[in-house]
C-alpha positions in Angstrom: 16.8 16.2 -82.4 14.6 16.0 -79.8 12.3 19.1 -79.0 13.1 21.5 -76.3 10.7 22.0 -73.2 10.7 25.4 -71.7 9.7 25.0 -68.0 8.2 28.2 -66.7 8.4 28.9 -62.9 6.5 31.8 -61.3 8.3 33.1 -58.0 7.3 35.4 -55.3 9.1 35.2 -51.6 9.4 31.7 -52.3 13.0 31.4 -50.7 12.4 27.9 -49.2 10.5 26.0 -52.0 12.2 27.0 -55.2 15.1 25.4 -55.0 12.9 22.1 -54.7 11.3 22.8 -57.4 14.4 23.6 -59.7 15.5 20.5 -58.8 12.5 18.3 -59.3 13.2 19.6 -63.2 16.5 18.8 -63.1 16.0 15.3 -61.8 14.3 14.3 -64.7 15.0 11.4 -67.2 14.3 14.2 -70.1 17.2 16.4 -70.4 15.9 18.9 -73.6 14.5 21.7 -71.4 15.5 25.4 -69.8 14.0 26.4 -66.5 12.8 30.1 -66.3 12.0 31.2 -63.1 10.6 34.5 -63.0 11.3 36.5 -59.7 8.0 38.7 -59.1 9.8 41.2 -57.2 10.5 39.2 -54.3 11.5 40.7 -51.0 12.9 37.6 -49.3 16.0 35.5 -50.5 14.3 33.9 -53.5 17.1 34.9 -56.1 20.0 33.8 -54.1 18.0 30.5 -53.7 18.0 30.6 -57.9 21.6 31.9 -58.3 22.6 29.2 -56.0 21.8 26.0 -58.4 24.5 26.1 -61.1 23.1 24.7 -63.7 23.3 26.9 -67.6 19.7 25.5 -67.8 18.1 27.7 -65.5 17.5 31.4 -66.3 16.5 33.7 -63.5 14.4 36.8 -64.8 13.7 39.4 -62.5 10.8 42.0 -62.7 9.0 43.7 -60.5 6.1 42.5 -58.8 2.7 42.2 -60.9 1.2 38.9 -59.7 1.7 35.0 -61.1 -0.3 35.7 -64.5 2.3 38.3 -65.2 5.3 36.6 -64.5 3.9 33.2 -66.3 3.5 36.0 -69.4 6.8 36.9 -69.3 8.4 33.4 -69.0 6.2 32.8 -72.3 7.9 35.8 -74.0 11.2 34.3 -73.3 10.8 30.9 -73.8 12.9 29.0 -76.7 11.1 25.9 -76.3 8.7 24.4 -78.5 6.4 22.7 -75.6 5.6 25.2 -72.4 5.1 23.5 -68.7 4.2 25.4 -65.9 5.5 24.6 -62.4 4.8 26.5 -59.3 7.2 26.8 -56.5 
């Protein structure tokens, strides 16, 4: 079975970018993987830009905002995969 890649994306008022960068995951030739993106308290339209992609491999988790280092430590704490990439949006 192959091994499952958790791809960890960092989000703050990134409304026009994110879905771009969902999608750059989703267009690739490896299929094992989940896409976190963790909303850092975003005041703009970021998780309706995340809600709108309907795909059961991405995972939008909200928190408040703390900066990128937090919300790349939370994607790690919910991460199933066995390899971690990180992607900014």
């Amino acid at each position: 079975m192959p091994a499952l890649v958790s791809v960890i994306i960092p989000a703050w008022n990134v409304s026009p970018f994110v879905q771009s960068a969902i999608r750059s995951v989703l267009a690739q030739t490896y299929h094992e993987f989940e896409v976190l993106v963790v909303d850092d308290g975003s005041t703009d339209d970021t998780a309706t830009s995340i809600n709108a992609i309907r795909d059961a491999r991405v995972r939008l988790i909200a928190q408040n905002h703390r900066g990128a280092a937090a919300a790349r430590n939370r994607g790690l704490a919910e991460a199933r995969g066995t390899f971690i990439q990180f992607l900014d949006a």
